[in-house]
Each structure stands twice: as C-alpha cells, then as structure tokens.
N, C-alpha and C positions, 0 to 999 in steps of 0.2 A: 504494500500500500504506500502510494506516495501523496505529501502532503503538498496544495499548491498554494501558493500568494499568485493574486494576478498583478502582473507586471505589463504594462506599456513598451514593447523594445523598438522604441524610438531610433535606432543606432542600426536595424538593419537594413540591408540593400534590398534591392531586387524590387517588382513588382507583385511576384507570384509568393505566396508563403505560404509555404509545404511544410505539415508536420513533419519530426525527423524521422516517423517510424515509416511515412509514406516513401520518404527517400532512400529509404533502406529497402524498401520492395522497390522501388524504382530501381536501384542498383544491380538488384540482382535478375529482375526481370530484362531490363537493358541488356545485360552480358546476355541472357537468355536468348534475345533477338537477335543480336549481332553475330549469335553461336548461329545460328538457326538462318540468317540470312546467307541466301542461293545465287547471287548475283555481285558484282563490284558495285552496282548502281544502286543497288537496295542498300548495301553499306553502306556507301557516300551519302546515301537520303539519312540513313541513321544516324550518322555518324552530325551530317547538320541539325538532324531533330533534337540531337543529345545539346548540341551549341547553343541553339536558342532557348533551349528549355537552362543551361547554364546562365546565358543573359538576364531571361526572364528573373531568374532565384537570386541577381543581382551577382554572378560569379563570371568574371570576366577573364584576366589575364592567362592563367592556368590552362583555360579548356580551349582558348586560342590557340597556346604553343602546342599543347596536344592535338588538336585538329588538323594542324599545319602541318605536324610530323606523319600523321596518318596519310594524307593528304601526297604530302613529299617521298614517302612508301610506296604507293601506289605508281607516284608520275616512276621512281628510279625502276620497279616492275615492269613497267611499259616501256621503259628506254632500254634495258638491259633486253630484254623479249627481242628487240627489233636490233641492235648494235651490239652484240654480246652471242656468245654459243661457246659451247660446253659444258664443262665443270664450272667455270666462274660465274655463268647464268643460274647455274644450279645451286651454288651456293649463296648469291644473292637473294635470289627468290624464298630460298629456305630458310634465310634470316628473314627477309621481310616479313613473310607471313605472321614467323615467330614474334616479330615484334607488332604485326598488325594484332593481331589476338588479343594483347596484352594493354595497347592503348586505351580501347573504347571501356576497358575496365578501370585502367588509370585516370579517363576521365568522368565516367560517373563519380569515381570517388573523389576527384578531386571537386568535383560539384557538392559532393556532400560535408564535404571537410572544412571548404573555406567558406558555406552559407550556414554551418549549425557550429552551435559553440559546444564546448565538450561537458557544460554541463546539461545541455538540453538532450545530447547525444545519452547521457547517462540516462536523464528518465525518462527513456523511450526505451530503452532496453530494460529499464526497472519496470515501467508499464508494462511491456513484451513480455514479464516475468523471467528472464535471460538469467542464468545461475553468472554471479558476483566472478567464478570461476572465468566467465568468459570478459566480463564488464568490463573488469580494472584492467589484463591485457590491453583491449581494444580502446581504454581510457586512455591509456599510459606513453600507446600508441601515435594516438591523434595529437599528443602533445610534443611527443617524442619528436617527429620528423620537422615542423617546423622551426624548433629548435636548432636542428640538426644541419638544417639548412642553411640558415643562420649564421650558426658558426661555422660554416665553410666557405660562406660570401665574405667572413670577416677575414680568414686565413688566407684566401686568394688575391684581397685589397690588399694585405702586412707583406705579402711574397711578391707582388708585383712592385712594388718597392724596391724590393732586392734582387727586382731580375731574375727572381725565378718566375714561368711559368707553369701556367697549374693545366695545358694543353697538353693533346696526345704527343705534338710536335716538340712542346717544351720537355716531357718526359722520354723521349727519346735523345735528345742532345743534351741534357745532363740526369741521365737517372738519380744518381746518387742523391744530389741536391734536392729535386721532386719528393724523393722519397724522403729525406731527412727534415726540410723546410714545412711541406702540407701533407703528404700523408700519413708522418707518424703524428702531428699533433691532431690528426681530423681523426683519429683510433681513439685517441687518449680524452680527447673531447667528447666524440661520442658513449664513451665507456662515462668517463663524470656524468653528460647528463640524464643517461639510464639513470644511473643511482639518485639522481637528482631529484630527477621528477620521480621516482619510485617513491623518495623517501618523503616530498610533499604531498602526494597525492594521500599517503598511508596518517600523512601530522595532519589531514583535513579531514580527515575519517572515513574513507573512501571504502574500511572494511569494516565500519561499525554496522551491525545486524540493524539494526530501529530502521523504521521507516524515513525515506529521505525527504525532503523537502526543495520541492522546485522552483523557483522565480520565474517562472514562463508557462503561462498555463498550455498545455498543448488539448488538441480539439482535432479530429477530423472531420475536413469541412468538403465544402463544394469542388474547390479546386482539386483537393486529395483524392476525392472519389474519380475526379475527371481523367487526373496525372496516370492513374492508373487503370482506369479504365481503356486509356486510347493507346496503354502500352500492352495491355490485353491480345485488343484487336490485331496490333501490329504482328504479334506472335500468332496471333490464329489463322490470319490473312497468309505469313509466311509458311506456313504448316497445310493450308490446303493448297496453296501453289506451287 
C-alpha cells in the first residue's frame, strides 16, 4: 500500500503525461513490435512513432541521437549491399543488425528514464506490487548511469587538457596514456559511485518494509488507455500481415 500527497509537478516537460507504469508496458510492448516488424519500412514508421511519442512526453535530445544512429545503420546496410561483397558485407551487416535490435530498446528507455523521476518510477513498481528484490536494482540503476555519464564528460574535458584523447584514434596513438589518464579513473569512479548511491539510496530507506509514501499522485487516464491501446493494434496489425 502506498500513501499519496497530491502534488502539482509544475517542472515537467512534455505535453502528453503518461503514468510511469503505462510507460513500462509501452517499453516492453515497443521492443515487442519492432521484434515483430517484417519490413525496413514498418521499422523506420516505428522507429518515428517511438520519436514523436518521445517529443510528445517532453524527451528530446537522447531519442534524436538514437534515431539518427538507427537511421545511419540502415543508410551504411544499403551502401555496403551495393559497394561492398564478401566477408566484409557480411560482417557489417551482422553488426548492424546486432546493433539495430538493441537501439529501438535503448530508446524506449531512454524515453522513460529522462521523462519519470526515480521516485515516481518507484511507486509504480510499488503499485505493480514488484518484490523490493527487483525495485532497489532497477532504482539504483536509473541513478547509476546518469551519474556515470557525468563523470566521464568530466574526465574527457580534464584529459583534453593534457592532450590526451578519449577517441578510438587517440587510443591507438598512445595507448598507454588513454588507459592510465581516462580509463582507469572512469573504473574507479564508476566503482565509488555504485557504493554511493547504494549506500544513499539504503540512509533514505529504500529497504524499510512500511508502506511508502509518494508526492505525485499517479492515475491512469485517457491518454494511458490511448498510448497503449494504439501500440496494441500496431502488434496485431503486424501479426496478421
């Protein structure tokens, strides 16, 4: 049982505002379709549906660069197909795919990630009745990478300083340096802020049993019903064609 205060979030984007549990079956229903779609064309219409449905929710940057990389997968398939044969057509292609797969996943969630805050993420899975066993992971998680990020845009600014770069190009013309300048401190950073956020997340009571208490009342409404509703059809549409 979760207790609510209703709160006004004045501070979010977007136009469309989706419970976080509807975007959690968006997620998974999305990979569902993109698994399930039979054509490059049916992608590419996905893969926009997923875009605007990102703008909508107020999430911009993120589902851009991934679009663009899906996008740019595709065109180098099409180019390699026509100016390419052999083994190196084959081995292109076989990455691409690998990483087409994996995009349209990376962008639902980054749709989900940078439109719901981690504590609303929580009482949607508290609601969902989701064992605590999965919770604080997928909590710890969502806090995890941003950080993470963070501190590797800060590592790459301190290193370009000193003429190292943090590029495939710059780690081949001096390994050594690469590895000693940013990647052993972007190990030891990422290791700190595991323990970091583990150990804030545990001093907020993130495993106290009582029931929690949310400042965002969640509801599902009109738009929720719609969201997933018209990803429904998408899948049934692709399934009888």
């Amino acid at each position: 049982m979760i207790n609510y205060i209703t709160l006004e979030n004045k501070g979010e984007k977007g136009v469309l505002k989706i419970d976080p549990r509807t975007k959690i079956i968006l997620m998974i229903l999305g990979n569902v379709a993109i698994f399930l779609a039979f054509s490059v064309q049916m992608k590419i219409s996905l893969i926009i549906f997923y875009l605007i449905f990102g703008f909508l929710c107020g999430a911009y940057k993120s589902p851009i660069k991934i679009s663009l990389g899906y996008f740019g997968l595709i065109l180098v398939e099409y180019l390699g197909g026509i100016y390419l044969s052999g083994t190196l057509t084959l081995m292109i292609i076989t990455f691409s795919q690998f990483v087409k797969m994996i995009l349209p996943c990376a962008l639902l969630a980054s749709i989900m990630i940078s439109t719901t805050k981690v504590s609303e993420f929580m009482g949607a899975l508290n609601k969902m009745r989701v064992s605590k066993k999965v919770i604080i992971p997928l909590t710890v998680m969502i806090r995890y990478f941003p950080v993470v990020f963070e501190d590797w845009k800060n590592i790459k600014d301190s290193m370009r300083m000193r003429d190292v770069s943090p590029t495939f190009l710059g780690f081949l013309k001096n390994p050594s340096d690469t590895i000693e300048c940013i990647y052993v401190p972007m190990l030891m950073s990422a290791s700190k802020v595991s323990d970091e956020l583990s150990a804030a997340a545990i001093t907020r009571g993130i495993e106290n049993p009582n029931p929690r208490t949310c400042m965002v009342k969640m509801k599902i409404k009109f738009c929720d019903y719609l969201s997933i509703s018209l990803m429904v059809i998408v899948i049934v549409l692709e399934v009888l064609m």
